[in-house]
C-alpha atoms as one frame of an Amber mdcrd trajectory, in Angstrom:
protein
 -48.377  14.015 103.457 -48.786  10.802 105.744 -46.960  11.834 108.624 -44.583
   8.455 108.792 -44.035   7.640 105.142 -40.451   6.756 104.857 -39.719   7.049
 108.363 -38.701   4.134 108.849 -35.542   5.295 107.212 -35.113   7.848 109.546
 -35.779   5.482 112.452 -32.577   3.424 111.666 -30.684   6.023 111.863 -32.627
   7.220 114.564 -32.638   4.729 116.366 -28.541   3.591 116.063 -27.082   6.706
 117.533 -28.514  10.247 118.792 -27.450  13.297 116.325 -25.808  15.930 118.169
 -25.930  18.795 115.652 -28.300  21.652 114.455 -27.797  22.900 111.406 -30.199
  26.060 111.653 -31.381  28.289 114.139 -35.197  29.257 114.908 -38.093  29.692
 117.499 -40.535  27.319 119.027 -42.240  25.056 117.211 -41.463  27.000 113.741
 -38.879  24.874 111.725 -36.805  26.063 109.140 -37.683  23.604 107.028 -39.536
  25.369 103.937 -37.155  28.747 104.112 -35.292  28.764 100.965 -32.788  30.681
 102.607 -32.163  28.748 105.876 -28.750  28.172 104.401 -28.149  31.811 104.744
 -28.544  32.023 108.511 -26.288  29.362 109.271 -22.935  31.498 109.316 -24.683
  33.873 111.796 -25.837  31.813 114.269 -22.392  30.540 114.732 -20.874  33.666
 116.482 -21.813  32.044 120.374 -22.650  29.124 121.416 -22.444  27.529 124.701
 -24.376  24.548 123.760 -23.141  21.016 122.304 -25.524  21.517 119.323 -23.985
  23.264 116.688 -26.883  26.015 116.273 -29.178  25.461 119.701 -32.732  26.851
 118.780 -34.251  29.141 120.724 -37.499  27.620 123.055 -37.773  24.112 124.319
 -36.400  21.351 122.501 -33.598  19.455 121.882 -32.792  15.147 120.945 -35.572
  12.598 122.461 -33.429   9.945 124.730 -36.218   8.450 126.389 -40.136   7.958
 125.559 -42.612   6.222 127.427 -46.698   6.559 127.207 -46.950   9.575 129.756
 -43.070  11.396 129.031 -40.597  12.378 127.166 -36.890  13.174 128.236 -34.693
  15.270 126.136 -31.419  16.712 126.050 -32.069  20.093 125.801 -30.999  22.685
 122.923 -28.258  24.074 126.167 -27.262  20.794 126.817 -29.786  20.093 130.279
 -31.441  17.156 129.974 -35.217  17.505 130.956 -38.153  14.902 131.369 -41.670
  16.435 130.219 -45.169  15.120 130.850 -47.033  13.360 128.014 -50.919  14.049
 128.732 -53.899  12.929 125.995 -53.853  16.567 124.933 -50.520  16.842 123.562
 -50.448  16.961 119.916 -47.986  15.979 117.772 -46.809  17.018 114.166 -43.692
  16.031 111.873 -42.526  18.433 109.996 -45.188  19.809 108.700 -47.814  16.961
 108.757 -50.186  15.988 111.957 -48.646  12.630 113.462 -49.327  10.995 116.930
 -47.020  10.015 120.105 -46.034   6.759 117.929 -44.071   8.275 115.817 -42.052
   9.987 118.777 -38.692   7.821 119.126 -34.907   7.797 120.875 -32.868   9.793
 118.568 -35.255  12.424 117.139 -34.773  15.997 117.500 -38.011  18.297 118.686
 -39.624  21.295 119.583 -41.670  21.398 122.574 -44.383  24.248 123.795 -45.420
  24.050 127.309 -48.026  24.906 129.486 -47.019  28.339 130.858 -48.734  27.031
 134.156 -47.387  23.324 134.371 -43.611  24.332 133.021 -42.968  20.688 131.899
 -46.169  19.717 130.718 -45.805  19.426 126.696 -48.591  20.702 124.767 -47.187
  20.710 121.391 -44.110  18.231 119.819 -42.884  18.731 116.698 -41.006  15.856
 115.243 -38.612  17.481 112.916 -37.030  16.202 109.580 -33.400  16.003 108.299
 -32.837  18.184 105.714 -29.964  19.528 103.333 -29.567  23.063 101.572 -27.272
  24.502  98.914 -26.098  25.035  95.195 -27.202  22.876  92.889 -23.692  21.006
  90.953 -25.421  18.071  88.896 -28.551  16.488  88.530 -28.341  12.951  87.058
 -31.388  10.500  87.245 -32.508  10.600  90.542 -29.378  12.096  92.357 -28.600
  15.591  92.523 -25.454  16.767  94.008 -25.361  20.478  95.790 -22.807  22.465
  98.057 -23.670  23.001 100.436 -23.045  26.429 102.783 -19.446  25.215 104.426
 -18.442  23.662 100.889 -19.344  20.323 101.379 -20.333  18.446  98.175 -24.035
  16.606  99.378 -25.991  14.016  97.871 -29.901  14.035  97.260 -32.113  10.950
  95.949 -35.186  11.782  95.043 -37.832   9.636  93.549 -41.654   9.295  92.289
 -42.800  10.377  96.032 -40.670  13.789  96.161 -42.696  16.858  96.159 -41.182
  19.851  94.849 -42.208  23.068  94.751 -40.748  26.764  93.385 -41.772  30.141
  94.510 -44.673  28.231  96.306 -46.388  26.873  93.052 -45.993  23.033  92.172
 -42.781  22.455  89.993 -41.281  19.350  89.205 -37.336  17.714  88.813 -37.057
  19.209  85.547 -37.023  22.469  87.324 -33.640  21.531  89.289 -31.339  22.578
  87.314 -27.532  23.373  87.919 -26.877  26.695  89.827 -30.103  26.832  91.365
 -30.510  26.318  95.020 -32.091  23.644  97.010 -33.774  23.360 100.143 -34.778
  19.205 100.453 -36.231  17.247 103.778 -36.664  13.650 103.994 -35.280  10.862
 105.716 -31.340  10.027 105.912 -30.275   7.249 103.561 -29.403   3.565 104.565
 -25.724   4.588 103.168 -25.731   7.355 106.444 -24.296   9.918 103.800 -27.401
  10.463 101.329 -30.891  12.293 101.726 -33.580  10.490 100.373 -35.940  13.176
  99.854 -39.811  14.239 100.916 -40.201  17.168  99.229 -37.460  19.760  97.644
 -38.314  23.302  97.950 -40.620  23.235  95.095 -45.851  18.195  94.178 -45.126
  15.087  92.691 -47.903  13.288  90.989 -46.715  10.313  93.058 -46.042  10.229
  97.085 -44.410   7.919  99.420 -47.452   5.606 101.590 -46.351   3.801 104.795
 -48.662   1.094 106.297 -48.029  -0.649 109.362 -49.372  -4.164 110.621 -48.637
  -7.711 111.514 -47.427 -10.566 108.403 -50.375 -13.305 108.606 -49.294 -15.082
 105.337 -45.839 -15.109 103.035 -44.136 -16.076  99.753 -41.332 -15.081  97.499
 -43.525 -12.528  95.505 -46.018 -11.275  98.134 -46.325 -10.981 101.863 -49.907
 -10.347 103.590 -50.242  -7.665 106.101 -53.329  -7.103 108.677 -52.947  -3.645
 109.006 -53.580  -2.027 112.280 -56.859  -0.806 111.023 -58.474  -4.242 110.463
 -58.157  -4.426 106.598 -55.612  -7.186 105.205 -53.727  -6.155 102.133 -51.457
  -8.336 100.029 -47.835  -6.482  98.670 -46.468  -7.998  95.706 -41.947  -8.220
  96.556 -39.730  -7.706  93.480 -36.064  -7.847  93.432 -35.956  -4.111  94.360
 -37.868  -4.594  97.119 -35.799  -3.739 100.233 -35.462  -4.823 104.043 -34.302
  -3.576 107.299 -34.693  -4.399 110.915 -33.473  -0.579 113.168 -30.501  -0.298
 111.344 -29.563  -3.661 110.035 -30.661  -4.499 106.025 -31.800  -7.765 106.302
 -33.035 -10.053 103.469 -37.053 -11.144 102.466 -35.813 -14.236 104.225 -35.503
 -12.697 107.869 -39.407 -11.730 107.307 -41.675 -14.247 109.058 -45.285 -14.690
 109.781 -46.204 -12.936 113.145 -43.615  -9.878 112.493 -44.913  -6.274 113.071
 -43.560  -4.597 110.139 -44.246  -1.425 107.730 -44.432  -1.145 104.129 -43.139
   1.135 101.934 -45.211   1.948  98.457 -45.764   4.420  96.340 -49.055   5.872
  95.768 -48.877   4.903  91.730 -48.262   1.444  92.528 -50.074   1.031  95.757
 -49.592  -2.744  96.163 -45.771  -2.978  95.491 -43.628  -2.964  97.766 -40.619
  -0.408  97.806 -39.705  -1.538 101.619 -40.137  -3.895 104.473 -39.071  -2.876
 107.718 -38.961  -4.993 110.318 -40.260  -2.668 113.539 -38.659  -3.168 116.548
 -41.060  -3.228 119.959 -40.023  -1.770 123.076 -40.266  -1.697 126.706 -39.503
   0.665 129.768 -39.995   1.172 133.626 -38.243   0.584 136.692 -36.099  -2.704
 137.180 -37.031  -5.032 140.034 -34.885  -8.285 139.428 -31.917  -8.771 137.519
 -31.061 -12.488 137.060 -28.460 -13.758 134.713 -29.766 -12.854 131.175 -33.338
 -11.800 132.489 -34.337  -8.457 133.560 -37.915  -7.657 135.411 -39.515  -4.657
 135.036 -42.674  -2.434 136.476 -43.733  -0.515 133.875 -45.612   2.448 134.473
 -48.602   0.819 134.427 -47.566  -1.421 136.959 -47.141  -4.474 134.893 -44.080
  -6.919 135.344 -42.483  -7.096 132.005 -39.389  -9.699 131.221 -36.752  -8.614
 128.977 -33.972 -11.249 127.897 -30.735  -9.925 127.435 -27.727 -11.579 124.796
 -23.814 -11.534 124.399 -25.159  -9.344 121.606 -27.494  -6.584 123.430 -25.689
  -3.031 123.851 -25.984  -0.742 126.806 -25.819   3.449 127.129 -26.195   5.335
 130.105 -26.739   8.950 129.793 -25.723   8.715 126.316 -22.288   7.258 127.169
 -21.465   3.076 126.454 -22.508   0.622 129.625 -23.209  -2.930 130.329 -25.362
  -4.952 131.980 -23.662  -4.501 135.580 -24.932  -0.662 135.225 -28.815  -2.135
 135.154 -29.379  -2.097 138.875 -32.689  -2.951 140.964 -34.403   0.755 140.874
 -32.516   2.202 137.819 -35.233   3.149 134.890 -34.510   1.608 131.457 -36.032
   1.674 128.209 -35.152  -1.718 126.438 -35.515  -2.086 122.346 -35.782  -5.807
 120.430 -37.939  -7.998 118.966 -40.968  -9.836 120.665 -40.053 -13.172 122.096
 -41.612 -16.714 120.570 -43.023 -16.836 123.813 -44.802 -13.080 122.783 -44.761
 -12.201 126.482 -40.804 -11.441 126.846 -38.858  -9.240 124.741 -35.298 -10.254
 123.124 -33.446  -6.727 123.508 -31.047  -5.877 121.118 -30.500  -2.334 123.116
 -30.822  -1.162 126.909 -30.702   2.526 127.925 -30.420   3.489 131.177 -32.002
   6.600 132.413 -29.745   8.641 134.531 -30.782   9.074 138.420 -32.470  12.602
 138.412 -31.697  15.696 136.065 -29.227  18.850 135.794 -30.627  22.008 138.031
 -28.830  25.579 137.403 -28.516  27.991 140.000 -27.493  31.681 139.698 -26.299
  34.478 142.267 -23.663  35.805 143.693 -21.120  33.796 145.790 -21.560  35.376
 149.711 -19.380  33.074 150.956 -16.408  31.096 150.028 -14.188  27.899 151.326
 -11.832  25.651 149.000 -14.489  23.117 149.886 -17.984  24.512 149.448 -19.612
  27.396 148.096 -22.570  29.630 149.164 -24.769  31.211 147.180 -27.233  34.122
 146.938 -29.530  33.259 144.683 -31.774  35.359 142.439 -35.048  33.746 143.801
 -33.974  35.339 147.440 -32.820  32.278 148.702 -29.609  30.788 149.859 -27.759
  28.112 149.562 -24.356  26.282 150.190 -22.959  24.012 147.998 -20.010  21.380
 148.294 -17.049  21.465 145.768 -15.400  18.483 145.158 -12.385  17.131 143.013
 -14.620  16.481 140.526 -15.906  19.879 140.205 -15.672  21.705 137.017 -15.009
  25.438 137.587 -15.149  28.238 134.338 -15.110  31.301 133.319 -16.816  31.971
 130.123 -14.609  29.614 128.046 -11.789  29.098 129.909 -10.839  26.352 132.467
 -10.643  27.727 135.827  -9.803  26.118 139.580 -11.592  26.467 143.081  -9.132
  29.926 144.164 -10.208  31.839 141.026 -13.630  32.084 142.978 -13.936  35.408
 144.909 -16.857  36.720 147.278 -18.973  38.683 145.377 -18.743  36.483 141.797
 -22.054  36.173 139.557 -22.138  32.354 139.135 -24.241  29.992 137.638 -23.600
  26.149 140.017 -25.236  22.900 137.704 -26.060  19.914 140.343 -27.700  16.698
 139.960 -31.526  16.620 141.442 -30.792  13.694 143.307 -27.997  15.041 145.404
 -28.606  19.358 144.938 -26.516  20.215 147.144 -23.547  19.013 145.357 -21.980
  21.522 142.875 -21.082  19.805 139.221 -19.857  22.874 137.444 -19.553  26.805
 138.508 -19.325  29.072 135.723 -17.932  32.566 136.645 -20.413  34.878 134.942
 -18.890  37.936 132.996 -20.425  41.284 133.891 -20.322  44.190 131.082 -20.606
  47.807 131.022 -21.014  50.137 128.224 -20.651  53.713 127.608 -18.779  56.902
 126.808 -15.211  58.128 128.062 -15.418  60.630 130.118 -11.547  60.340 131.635
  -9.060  57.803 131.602  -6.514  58.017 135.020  -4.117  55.350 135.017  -5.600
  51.594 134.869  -9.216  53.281 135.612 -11.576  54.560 132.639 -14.648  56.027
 133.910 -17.712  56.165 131.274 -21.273  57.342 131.193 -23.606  54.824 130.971
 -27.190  54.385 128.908 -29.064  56.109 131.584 -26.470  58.870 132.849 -24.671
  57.115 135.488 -20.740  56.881 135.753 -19.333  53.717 136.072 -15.979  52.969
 136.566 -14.127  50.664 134.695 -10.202  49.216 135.855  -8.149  47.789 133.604
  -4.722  45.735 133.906  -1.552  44.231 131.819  -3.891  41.050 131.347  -6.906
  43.252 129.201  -7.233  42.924 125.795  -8.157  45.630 123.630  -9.865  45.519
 120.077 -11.077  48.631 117.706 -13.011  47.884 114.593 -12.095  44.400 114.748
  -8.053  44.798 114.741  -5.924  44.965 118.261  -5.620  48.184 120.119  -4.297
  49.451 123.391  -5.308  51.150 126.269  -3.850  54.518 124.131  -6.528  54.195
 122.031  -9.026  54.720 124.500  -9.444  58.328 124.654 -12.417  60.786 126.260
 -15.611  61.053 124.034 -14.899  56.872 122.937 -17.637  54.426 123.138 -16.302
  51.378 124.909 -17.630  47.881 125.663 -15.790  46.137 128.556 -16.411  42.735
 129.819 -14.668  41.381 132.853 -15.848  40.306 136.370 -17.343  42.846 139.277
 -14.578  44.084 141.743 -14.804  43.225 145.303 -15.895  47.058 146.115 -18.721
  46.089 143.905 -18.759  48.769 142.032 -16.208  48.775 139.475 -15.466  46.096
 136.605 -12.223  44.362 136.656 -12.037  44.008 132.549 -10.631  41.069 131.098
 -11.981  43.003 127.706 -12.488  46.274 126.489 -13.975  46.682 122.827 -13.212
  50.625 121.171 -15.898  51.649 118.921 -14.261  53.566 116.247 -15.406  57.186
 115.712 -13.900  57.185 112.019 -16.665  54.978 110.723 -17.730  51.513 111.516
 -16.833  47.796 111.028 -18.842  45.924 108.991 -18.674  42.308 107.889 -19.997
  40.595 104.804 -19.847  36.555 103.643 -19.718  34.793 100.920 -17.585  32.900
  98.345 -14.907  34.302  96.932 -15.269  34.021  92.884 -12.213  35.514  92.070
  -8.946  36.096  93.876  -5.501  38.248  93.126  -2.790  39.569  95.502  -4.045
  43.032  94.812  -7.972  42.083  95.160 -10.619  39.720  95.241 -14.495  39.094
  94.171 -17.120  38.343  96.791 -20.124  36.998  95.910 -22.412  37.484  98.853
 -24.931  34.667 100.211 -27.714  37.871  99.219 -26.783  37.415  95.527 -24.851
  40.932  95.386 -21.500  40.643  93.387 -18.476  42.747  95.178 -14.977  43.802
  94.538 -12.899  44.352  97.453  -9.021  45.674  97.256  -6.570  44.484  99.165
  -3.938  46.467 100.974  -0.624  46.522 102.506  -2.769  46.782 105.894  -5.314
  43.835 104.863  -4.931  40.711 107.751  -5.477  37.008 106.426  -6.717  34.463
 108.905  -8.124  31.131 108.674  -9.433  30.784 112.332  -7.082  31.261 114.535
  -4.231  31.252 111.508  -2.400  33.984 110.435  -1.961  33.662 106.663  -1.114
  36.239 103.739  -2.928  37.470 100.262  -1.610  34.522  98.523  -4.063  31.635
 101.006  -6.476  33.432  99.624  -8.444  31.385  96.497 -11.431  30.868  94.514
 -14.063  29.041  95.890 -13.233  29.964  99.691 -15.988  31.020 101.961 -14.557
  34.149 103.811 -15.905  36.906 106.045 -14.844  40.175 105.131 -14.369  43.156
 107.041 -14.026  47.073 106.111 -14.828  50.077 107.261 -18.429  52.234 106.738
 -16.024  55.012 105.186 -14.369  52.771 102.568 -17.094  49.760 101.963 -14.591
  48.435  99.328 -11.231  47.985 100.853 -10.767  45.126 103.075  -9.882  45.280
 106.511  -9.448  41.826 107.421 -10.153  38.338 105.432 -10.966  35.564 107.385
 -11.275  32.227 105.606 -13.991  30.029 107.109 -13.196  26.763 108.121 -15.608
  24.134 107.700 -17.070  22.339 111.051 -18.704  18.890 112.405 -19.891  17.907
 115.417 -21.414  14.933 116.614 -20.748  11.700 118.641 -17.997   9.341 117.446
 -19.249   6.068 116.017 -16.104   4.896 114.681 -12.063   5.686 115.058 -10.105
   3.904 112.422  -5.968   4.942 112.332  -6.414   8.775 110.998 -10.127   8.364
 109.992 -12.783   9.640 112.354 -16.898   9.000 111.818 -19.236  10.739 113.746
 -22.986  10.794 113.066 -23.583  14.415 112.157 -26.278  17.202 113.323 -28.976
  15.893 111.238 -27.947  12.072 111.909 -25.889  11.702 108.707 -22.474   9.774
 109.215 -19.635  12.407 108.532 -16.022  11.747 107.626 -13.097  13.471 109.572
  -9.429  12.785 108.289  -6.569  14.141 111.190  -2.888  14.219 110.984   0.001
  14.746 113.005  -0.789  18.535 113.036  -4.013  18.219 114.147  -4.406  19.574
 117.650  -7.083  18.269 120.467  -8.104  19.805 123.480 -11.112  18.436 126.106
 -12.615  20.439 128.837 -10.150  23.352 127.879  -6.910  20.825 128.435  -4.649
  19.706 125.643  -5.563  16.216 124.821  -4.808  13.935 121.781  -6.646  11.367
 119.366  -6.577   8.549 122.298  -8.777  10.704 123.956 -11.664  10.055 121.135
 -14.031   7.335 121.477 -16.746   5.659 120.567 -19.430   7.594 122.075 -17.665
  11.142 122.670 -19.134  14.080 121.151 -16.593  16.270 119.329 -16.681  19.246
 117.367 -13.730  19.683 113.994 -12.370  22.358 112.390 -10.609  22.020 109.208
 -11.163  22.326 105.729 -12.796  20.469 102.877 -11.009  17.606 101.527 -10.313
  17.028  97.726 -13.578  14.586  97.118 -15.640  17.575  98.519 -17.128  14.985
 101.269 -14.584  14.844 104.088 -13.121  16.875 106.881  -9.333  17.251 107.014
  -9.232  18.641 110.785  -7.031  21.410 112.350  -8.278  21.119 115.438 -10.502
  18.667 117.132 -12.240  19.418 120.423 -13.848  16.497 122.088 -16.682  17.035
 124.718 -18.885  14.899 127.075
């Protein structure tokens, strides 16, 4: 397929606000795009995360917030934000399809290999493509309507260009029918909401054709285009024909002679146009005059390039809203518009501002410790001391912690800035783990045998929690010839594990979990029907726990159509332990906040819908916080469950990050 047809969808949305969200899980350059059962992996990936993506791949990668000729700077899959070198050599792909460094833009989301010599030289970038997966509900024209795996009703368009394709031989739409399942990629819809889609999991005797170029002649019915190849082409323009400029629709009457634009046709009526887009040009480098509404900039070609600003233009630094005071003489900037009348200057309608220098993460063990500065022995051999200030965030795996809770002798990781390193950001207190078998249990210590032989010894304290095959247990329950998992921090004799946590493995049997939907649901029992296909029924007992995430709920919360995770026991497969009820999730940065109505633009770019009430709690950073504290720009990540028209969030909880 022509690697930009009906991009320039995607690059409105792209282009308006950087998605936040992944929505599967994968290595390298491999997407999941093409795995009919991507959907399936989505509830497993979930268990741990410590990124702000919702399922951070695994490899180099992450959302593009800055391109130039020679790099690329993303904000990596754990949340780093790294610049890599563009060289003639990289290639490029999108989704599936060879592309070239054009097509790279602010606000995609990529995979990057590197050279294993040159770390941040990119070799590969794959540019990939939204996508949406579930249960087919409806099919009507061109719309079908899935579920998709949290419960959320989704919309598809397709049209003459979608491809589709079943058990890897050509199909067609006909072959969609209710109850089957989908796996579609495309481009998000003007409406934000909608996927209009490239190909759906099963070839279309028509495709999609994008052609780029510059209008040399215009009418009501036609415009002329000199395409970048040298051949000029006339397009006839009906009614249907559409128009957009970024994100803006726009009319056939914005479109004048002299405009850089792409077309949109379809391959069985090559001349007619299905869309106009108007394409924005762009500039970066490093600013050397500021002047009222003019900005100069060296680009990295050393040019001078001018760049007129407007009442109009919008600003983000670092992902987060500015203005023109924050474009300073030295600061690098990437500015987006259209080309001046003058065709040397452009007229930005957006300015980002690079961030001075880039997160660095250091790990070791703290050798020394003030309320005021930290040193560290690092795991490359060397040392170093770094300054804690007010500002300073200090953790321990999820929770908030302050300067005292450091000790000597505390695995840490310390984030700083490369333009002032010695300055610590955030210290995360690292958790240290042992694992073995009970060989006595004296007071608060436990003493196991590990992997290799070795006894460790574990101490324990009022604060530890204790779990056995999922459910709460005490230190009683830990008894000699027990398998135990502890987690907790190293003791300053640095040999024994202070444990915040201490996980029983159960000698009568296992814990296992399954998912799926629940079909059918009574006090005494329910049917699961697992994402594999398999058909179970489970009994419920006196015993059986209801949750719905952190919720304690009975048999009666339980009903059809629910997406649970159930858990029993290897020696009774059928009898439920524990129900949880899944609540559905969305993350992404706030465009919007209207009274009790939240939009964010979603993991794939889609706008999303988040209702809150008076119940619904907030926290930031680990603090309690409330819906003042969400903005335009912030990244959050809701927990609720589906509304009534299938489309919106109704949030429990909201936590808001960066």
């Amino acid at each position: 397929m022509n690697s930009n047809k009906m991009k320039w969808a995607g690059r409105a949305v792209g282009s308006a606000a950087i998605s936040m969200a992944l929505i599967v899980s994968a290595a390298g350059l491999a997407s999941a795009a093409g795995r009919p059962d991507a959907h399936s992996q989505h509830h497993d990936a979930s268990g741990s995360r410590n990124s702000q993506f919702l399922f951070p791949r695994i490899g180099e990668g992450g959302l593009v917030t800055a391109v130039t000729a020679t790099s690329v700077t993303v904000n990596r899959w754990d949340g780093k934000t790294t610049t890599y070198t563009l060289t003639p050599t990289t290639t490029f792909t999108e989704g599936h399809a060879s592309t070239t460094a054009t097509s790279l833009v602010v606000g995609d989301r990529i995979n990057i290999r590197l050279a294993r010599k040159a770390p941040t030289t990119a070799l590969k970038i794959n540019i990939e493509l939204a996508e949406l997966t579930g249960k087919v509900t409806a099919v009507v024209g061109n719309l079908i309507t899935i579920t998709g795996p949290q419960g959320f009703a989704r919309t598809i368009i397709v049209s003459d260009a979608t491809t589709y394709t079943q058990g890897g031989a050509p199909a067609t739409l006909t072959d969609v029918t209710v109850g089957s399942a989908v796996f579609a990629e495309g481009t998000i819809d003007v409406n934000l909401t909608s996927l209009d889609a490239l190909s759906i999991k099963i070839a279309s005797t028509s495709h999609a054709i994008l052609y780029h170029g510059y209008v040399t002649a215009l009418s009501s019915t036609s415009v002329t285009l000199d395409r970048l190849n040298g051949v000029t082409e006339m397009f006839t323009i009906t009614p249907t024909t559409t128009f957009h400029q970024g994100s803006t629709v726009l009319t056939a009457a914005n479109l004048v002679v002299g405009d850089r634009v792409n077309v949109r046709v379809n391959s069985s009526a090559p001349t007619t146009a299905l869309a106009i887009g108007i394409e924005l040009a762009t500039l970066s480098g490093r600013v050397t005059a500021v002047g009222g509404n003019a900005i100069t900039i060296t680009t990295n070609k050393g040019f001078s390039r001018a760049i007129s600003v407007s009442a109009t233009t919008t600003y983000t630094m670092g992902g987060a809203p500015a203005n023109l005071t924050d474009v300073t003489v030295g600061s690098q900037i990437v500015a987006v518009g259209l080309i001046d009348a003058d065709l040397t200057t452009l007229d930005a309608t957006k300015v980002a501002i690079r961030e001075v220098g880039h997160l660095i993460t250091y790990r070791g063990v703290v050798g020394a410790l003030t309320l005021n500065s930290l040193t560290l022995n690092r795991n490359d051999g060397k040392t170093t001391t770094f300054t804690i200030t007010p500002s300073t965030i200090i953790t321990e795996g999820a929770a908030s912690m302050t300067a005292p809770s450091l000790a000597v002798g505390d695995t840490v990781d310390v984030e700083v800035n490369s333009a002032n390193p010695t300055t610590a950001l955030k210290i995360n207190i690292v958790h240290a783990s042992l694992a073995g078998k009970v060989s006595s249990v004296t007071g608060n210590l436990i003493t196991i045998t590990g992997p290799q032989g070795f006894a460790r010894t574990i101490q324990v304290s009022d604060t530890t929690t204790y779990t056995m095959g999922g459910a709460p247990a005490s230190l009683a329950d830990v008894t000699v010839g027990s398998n135990i998992y502890a987690v907790g921090t190293i003791d300053t004799n640095q040999t024994t594990l202070d444990a915040t946590a201490v996980t029983i493995k159960s000698s009568a049997g296992h814990t296992e979990s399954v998912h799926g939907l629940v079909t059918v649901a009574t006090l005494s029992s329910f049917t699961l029907k697992r994402s594999n296909g398999t058909t179970t029924n489970y009994t419920i007992t006196n015993t059986t726990t209801f949750t719905e995430g952190s919720t304690v709920l009975t048999a009666a919360a339980l009903e059809a159509g629910d997406s649970a995770d159930v858990d029993v026991n290897s020696l009774a497969p059928t009898t439920a332990l524990s129900v949880n009820i899944l609540l559905a999730q969305l993350s992404g940065p706030v465009t919007a906040v209207s009274g009790n109505t939240i939009t964010i633009r979603g993991g794939k770019g889609f706008a999303r819908t988040i209702n809150v009430t008076d119940s619904t709690t907030y926290t930031q950073s680990g603090a309690p916080a409330s819906l003042t504290n969400v903005t335009v720009g912030s990244f959050i990540t809701a927990q609720g469950t589906v509304d009534a028209d299938l489309t919106t969030l109704d949030a429990t909880s909201v936590t808001i990050g960066k």
